[in-house]
C-alpha positions in Angstrom: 24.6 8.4 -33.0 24.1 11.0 -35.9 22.3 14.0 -36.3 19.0 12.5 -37.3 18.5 9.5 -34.9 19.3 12.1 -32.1 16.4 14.1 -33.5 14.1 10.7 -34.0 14.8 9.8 -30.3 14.4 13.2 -29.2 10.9 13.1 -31.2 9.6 9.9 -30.2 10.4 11.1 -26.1 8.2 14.3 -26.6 5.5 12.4 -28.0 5.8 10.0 -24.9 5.5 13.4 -22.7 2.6 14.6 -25.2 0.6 11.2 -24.3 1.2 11.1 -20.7 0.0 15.0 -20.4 -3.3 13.9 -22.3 -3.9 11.5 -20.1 -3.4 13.1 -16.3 -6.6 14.9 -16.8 -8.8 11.6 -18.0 -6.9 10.0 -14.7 -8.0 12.8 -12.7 -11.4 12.6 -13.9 -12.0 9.4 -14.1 -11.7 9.6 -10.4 -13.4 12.5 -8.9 -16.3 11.5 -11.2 -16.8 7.9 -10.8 -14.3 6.4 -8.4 -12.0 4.9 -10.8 -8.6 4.7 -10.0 -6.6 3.8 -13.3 -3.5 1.6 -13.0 -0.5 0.4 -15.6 -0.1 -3.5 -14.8 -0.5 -3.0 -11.2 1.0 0.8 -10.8 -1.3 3.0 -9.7 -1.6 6.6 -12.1 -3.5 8.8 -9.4 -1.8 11.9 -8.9 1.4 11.1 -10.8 3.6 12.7 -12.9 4.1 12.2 -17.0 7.6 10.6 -16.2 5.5 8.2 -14.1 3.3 7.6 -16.4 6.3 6.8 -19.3 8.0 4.7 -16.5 4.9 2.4 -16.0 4.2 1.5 -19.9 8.1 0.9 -20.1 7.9 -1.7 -17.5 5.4 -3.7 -19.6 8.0 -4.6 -22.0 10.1 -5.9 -19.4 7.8 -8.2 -18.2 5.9 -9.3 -21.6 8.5 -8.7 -23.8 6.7 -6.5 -26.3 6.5 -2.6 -25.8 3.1 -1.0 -25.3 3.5 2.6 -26.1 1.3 5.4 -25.1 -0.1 6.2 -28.1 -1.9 2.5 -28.0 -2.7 3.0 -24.8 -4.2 6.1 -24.8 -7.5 5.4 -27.4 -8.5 2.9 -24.4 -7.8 5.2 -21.7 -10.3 8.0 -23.6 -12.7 5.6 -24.7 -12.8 4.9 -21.0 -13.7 8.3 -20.2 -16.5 8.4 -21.8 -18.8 5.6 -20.3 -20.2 5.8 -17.0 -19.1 3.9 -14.4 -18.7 2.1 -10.9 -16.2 2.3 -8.6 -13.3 0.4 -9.5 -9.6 -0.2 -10.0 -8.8 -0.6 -13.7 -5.7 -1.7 -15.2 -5.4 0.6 -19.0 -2.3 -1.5 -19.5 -3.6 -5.0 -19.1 -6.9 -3.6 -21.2 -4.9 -2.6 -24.1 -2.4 -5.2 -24.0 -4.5 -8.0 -24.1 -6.7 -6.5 -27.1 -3.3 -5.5 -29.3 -1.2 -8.1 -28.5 -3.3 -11.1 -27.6 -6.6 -10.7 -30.0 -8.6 -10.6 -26.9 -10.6 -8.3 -28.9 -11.9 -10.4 -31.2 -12.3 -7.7 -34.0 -14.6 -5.9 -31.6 -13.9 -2.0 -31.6 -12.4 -0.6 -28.4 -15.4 1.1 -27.3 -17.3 -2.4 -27.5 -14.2 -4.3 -26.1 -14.2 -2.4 -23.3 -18.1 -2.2 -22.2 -17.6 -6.7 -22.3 -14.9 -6.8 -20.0 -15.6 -4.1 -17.8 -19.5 -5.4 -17.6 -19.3 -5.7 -13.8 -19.2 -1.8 -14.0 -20.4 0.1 -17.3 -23.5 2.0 -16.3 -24.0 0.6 -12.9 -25.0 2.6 -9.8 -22.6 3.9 -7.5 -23.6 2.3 -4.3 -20.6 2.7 -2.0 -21.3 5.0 0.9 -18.8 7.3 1.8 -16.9 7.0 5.1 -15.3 9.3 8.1 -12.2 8.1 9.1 -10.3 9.6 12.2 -6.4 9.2 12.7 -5.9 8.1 16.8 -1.9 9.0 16.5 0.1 11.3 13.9 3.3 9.9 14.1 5.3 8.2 11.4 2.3 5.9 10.2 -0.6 8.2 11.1 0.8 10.7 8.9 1.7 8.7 5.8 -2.0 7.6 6.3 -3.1 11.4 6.3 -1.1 11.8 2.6 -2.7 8.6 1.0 -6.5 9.6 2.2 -5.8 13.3 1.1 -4.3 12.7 -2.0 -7.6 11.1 -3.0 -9.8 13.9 -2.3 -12.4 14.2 -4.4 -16.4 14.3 -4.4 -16.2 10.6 -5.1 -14.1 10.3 -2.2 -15.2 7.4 0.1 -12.7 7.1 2.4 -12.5 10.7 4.1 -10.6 12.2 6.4 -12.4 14.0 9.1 -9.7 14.4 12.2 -6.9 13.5 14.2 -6.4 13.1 17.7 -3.2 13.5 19.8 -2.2 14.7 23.4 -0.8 18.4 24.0 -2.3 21.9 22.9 0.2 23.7 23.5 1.2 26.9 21.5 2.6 26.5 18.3 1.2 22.8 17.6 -0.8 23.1 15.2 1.8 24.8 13.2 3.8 21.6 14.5 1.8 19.0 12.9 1.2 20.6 10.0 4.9 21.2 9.4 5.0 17.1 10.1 2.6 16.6 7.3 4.1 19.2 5.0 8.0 18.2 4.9 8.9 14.4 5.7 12.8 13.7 5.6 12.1 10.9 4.0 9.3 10.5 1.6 9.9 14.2 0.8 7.0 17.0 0.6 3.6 16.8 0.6 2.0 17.0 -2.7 -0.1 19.7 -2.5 -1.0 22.9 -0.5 -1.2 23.3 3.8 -2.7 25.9 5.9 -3.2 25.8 9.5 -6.9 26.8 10.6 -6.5 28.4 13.9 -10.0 29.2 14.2 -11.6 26.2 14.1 -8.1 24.0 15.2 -7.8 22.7 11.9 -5.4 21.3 9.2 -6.5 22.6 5.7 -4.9 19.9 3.1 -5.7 19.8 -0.8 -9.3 21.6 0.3 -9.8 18.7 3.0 -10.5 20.3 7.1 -8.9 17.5 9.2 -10.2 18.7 13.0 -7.0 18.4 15.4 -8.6 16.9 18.5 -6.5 17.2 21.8 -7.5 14.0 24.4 -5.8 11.9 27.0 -7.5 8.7 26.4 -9.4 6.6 23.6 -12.9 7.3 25.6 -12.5 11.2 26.0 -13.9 12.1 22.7 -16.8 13.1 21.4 -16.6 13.4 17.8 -20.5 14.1 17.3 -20.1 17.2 18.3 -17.6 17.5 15.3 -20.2 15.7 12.7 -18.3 13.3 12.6 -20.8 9.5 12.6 -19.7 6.0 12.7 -16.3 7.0 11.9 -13.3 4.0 11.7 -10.5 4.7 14.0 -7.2 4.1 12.8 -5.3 4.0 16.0 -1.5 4.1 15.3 0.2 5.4 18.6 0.7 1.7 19.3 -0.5 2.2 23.1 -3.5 -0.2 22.9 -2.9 -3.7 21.7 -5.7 -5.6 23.4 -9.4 -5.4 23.2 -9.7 -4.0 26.3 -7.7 -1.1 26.0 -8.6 -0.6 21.8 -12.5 -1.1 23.1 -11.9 2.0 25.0 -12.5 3.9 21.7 -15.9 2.6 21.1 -17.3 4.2 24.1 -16.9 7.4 22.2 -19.7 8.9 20.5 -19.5 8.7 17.0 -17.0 5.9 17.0 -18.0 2.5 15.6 -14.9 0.1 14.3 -11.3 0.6 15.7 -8.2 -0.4 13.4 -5.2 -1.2 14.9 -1.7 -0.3 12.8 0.5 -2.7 14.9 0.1 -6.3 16.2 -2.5 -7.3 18.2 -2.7 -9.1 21.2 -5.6 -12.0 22.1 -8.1 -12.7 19.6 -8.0 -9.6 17.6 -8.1 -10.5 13.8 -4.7 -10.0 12.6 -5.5 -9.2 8.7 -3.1 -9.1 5.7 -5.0 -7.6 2.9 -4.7 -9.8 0.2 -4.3 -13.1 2.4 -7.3 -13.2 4.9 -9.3 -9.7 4.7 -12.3 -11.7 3.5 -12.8 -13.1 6.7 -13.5 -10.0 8.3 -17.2 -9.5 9.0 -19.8 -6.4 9.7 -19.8 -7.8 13.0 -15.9 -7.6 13.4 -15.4 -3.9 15.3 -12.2 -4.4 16.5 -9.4 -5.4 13.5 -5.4 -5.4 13.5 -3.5 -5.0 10.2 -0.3 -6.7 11.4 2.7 -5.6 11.1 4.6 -4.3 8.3 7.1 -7.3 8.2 4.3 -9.4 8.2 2.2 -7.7 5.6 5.4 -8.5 3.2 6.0 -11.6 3.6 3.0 -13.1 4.0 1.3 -12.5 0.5 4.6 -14.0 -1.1 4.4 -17.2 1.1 1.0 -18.1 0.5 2.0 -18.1 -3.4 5.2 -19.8 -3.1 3.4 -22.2 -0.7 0.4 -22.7 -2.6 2.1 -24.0 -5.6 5.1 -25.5 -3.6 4.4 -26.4 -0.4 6.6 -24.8 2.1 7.5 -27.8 5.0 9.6 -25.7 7.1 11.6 -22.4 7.1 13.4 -19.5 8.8 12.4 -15.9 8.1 15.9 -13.1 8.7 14.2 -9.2 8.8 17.0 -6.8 7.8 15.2 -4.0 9.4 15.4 -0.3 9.4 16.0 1.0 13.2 12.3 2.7 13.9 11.6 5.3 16.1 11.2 2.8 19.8 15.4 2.6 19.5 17.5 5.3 21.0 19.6 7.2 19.0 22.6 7.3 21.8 23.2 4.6 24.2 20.3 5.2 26.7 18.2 3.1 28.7 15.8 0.7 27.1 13.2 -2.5 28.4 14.4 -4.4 25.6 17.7 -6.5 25.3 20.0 -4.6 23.1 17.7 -2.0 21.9 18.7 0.6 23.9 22.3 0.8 22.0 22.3 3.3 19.5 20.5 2.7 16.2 22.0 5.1 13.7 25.6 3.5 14.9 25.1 -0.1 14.8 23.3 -3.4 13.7 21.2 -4.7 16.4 20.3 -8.4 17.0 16.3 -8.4 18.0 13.5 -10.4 18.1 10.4 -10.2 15.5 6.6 -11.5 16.1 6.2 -12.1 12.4 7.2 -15.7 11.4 4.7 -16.9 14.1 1.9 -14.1 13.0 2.3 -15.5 9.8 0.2 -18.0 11.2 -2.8 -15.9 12.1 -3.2 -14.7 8.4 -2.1 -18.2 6.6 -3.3 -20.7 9.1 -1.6 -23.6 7.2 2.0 -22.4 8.0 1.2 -22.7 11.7 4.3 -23.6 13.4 6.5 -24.2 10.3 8.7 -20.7 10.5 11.1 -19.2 12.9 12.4 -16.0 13.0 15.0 -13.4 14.3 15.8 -9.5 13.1 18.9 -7.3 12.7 18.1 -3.6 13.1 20.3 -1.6 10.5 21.4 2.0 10.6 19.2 3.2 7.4 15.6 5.3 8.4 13.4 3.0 6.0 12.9 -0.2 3.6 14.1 -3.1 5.0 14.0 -6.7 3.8 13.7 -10.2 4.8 15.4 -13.1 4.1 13.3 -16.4 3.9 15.2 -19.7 3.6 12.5 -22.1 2.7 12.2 -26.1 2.7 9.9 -27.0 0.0 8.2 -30.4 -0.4 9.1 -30.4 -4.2 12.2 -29.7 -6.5 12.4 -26.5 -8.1 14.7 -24.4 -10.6 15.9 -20.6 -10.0 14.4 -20.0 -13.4 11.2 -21.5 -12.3 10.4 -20.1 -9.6 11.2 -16.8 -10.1 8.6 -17.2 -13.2 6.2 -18.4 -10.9 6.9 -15.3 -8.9 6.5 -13.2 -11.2 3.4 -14.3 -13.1 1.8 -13.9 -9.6 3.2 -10.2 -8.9 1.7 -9.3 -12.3 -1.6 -11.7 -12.2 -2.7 -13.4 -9.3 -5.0 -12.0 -7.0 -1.9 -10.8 -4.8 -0.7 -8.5 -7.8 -1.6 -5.2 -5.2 0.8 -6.7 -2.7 3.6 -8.4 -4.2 5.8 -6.2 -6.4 8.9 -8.2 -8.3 12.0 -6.9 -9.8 14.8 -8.2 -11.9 17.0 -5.0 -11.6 20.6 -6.4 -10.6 21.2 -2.6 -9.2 18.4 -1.8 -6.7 19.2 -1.3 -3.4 17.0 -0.1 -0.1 16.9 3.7 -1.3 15.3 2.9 -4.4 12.3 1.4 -2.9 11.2 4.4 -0.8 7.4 5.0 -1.6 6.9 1.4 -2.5 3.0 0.8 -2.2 3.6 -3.0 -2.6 3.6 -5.1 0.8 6.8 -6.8 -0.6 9.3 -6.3 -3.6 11.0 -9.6 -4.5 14.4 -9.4 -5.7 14.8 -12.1 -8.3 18.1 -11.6 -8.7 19.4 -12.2 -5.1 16.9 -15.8 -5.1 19.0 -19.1 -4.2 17.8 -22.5 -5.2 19.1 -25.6 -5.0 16.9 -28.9 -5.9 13.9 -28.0 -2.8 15.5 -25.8 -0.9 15.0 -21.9 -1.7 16.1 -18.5 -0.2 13.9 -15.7 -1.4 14.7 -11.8 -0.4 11.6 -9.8 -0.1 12.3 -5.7 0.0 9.4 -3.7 1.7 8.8 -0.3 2.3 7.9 -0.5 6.0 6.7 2.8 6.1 4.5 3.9 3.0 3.6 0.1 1.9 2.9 -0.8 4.9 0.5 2.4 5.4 -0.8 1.3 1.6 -2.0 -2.2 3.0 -3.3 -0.2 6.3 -5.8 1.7 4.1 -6.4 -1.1 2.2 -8.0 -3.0 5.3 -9.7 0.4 6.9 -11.6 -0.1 3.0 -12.5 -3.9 3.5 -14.0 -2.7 6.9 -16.1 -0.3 5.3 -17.3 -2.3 3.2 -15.8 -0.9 0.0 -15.0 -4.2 -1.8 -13.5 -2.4 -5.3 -13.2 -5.2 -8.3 -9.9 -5.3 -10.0 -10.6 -5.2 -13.5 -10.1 -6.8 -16.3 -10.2 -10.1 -14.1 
């Protein structure tokens, strides 16, 4: 490369940067003003970084084929920030995309583009009442929780955490949990500031108070006393799985819907956001959010089977050994579990082919399953080997895959790559229920094998929140539709 296309890359990088710095604060505002969280084709931009920001309009041309470049993007993005609006997620992206690249603009300007296809939202009332949430649990999931409500902080907030309860009390632990919440071995350090508030036995993150609350039992607590009203329990300890032992946490004051982060038993709703949230109702106080292998596989099933029609099939979950294993041989209630997990594969059982079925109804009895428990801390995948009731290409299918990931009402949960590269480390921080890896897909004539990543940590958590919204009643639109 010669002197002076080094200097025209070099040139066209910086203005990239110069772009994506213009357009963090608009992001940032857009947000704590109105409630708008702006997205790239489906990537969230709260709180990220100008590589981020690069990295998201450089995916667009590998899934449409022509580049969108920050320059075009960002006239949409500050025309944006001038109009008043509703809360909402917007895709930028999509909005630009379609008016440069597909005349959906129809020789409008951008300003007037963007007040037709955002009508559900230009100059209409913010009518979404905020929400206290509390965190029952601050282990591996009630902390990744904690990050994704304080990282929206903001006096738009809706969804705001007001406490989190856990057993002990002893010396030194709030400076325990807050170290937790600070520095995570995996998902790396918290994004923003932590101080410990002995006096009033608090957690100070990003200018949020989150009150510690010590208690033995789901009915000890009164979080009046605390202001805290109505609040949504997330319980994640995993303890309670039944609605006699999670109704335990509505005869505390101040407590009035309980959300489970781990599959229920008995008649609990067990919801996949994306699949089945609709179908839970003011009336619903009790709610699970499945699990995490469920939460990825199901969204990319219903698509496959609504176009498809899935007769039979087997689901295998290469999973990431989690903290119920033992990490030296030691006893354990389950068969094999107790062996140790960072030193071999273990051959277990998994719920989520059958709780499929709770979510997606219509493939009731059609999927088995098993799971191998691998020595790596998080992302695991699973493996689904699929009878379909019609022929279908690799080529075709994958398409169809993708078109959904970037379109369909799923696009939040399923996530789709075509990198021949990836691998499990590469997918920590995921907020997709489920990657798919075109690459590794296998068909032959109606027969299919489809490998779904997931981040069972942090996408799981991402769908958790996701649900705790639905139950609040905070129905966001994804715009443009």
């Amino acid at each position: 490369m010669s002197d002076q296309q080094q200097d025209l890359t070099l040139r066209s990088w910086q203005e990239r940067q110069e772009y994506a710095e213009m357009m963090q604060p608009l992001i940032g505002r857009l947000y704590r003003n109105y409630g708008v969280e702006t997205v790239i084709y489906g990537r969230s931009m709260l709180n990220v970084d100008t590589i981020n920001i690069i990295k998201a309009h450089r995916l667009i041309r590998r899934h449409e084929g022509v580049k969108l470049r920050l320059r075009e993007s960002f006239p949409f993005l500050e025309a944006l920030s001038k109009m008043k609006l509703a809360p909402a997620r917007v895709d930028v992206g999509k909005l630009a995309f379609n008016y440069l690249h597909k005349d959906a603009g129809n020789g409008d300007s951008i300003e007037t583009y963007l007040k037709r296809e955002l009508a559900d939202i230009v100059d209409k009332a913010d009518e979404i009442p905020a929400q206290d949430v509390v965190l029952y649990g601050f282990g591996r999931i009630g902390r990744l929780l904690a990050r994704l409500l304080i990282e929206r902080n903001g006096s738009n907030n809706k969804m705001r955490l007001r406490a989190i309860v856990v057993r002990g009390g002893r010396d030194g632990d709030l400076e325990k949990r807050a170290s937790l919440l600070r520095r995570d071995s995996i998902h790396g350090a918290f994004n923003g500031s932590i101080t410990v508030d002995h006096e009033n036995s608090a957690i100070k993150a990003n200018g949020t108070s989150i009150k510690v609350i010590y208690s033995n039992g789901p009915d000890q607590v009164d979080y009046t006393q605390y202001g805290i009203n109505d609040a949504i329990v997330i319980d994640n300890t995993g303890i309670w799985k039944d609605e006699a032992g999670l109704g335990l946490h509505l005869k505390s004051k101040g407590v009035k819907k309980v959300l489970l982060t781990a599959p229920a038993k008995g008649d609990i709703k067990n919801i996949v956001f994306g699949v089945n949230h609709e179908t839970i109702k003011p009336e619903d106080f009790i709610v699970c959010a499945a699990s995490c292998t469920t939460n990825a596989i199901t969204p990319v099933l219903k698509v496959i089977h609504d176009e498809y029609q899935i007769r039979n099939g087997h689901v295998e979950t290469v999973h990431s050994y989690t903290n119920d294993q033992n990490l030296i041989d030691n006893y354990h209630s389950a068969e094999r579990r107790g062996r140790s997990a960072p030193l071999n594969m273990v051959l277990t059982t998994t719920g989520a082919a059958k709780a499929v079925a709770k979510a997606l109804p219509e493939l009731k009895g059609k999927l088995t399953g098993n799971a191998i428990r691998v020595p790596t801390p998080n992302v695991s995948m699973a493996i689904m080997n699929l009878n379909l009731t019609k022929a279908t290409t690799k080529e075709e299918l994958n398409e169809f895959i993708k078109h959904a990931a970037l379109h369909s009402e799923l696009q939040a949960q399923i996530d789709y790559t075509a990198s021949t590269e990836i691998v499990s480390s590469d997918l920590v921080g995921s907020r997709y229920a489920g990657i798919v890896d075109s690459h590794a897909t296998i068909v032959e004539d109606d027969r299919a094998v489809v490998y779904v990543w997931y981040d069972n940590e942090f996408g799981y958590s991402c769908q958790v929140i996701r649900v705790a919204e639905q139950m609040a009643g905070h129905q966001l639109l994804n715009l443009p539709r």
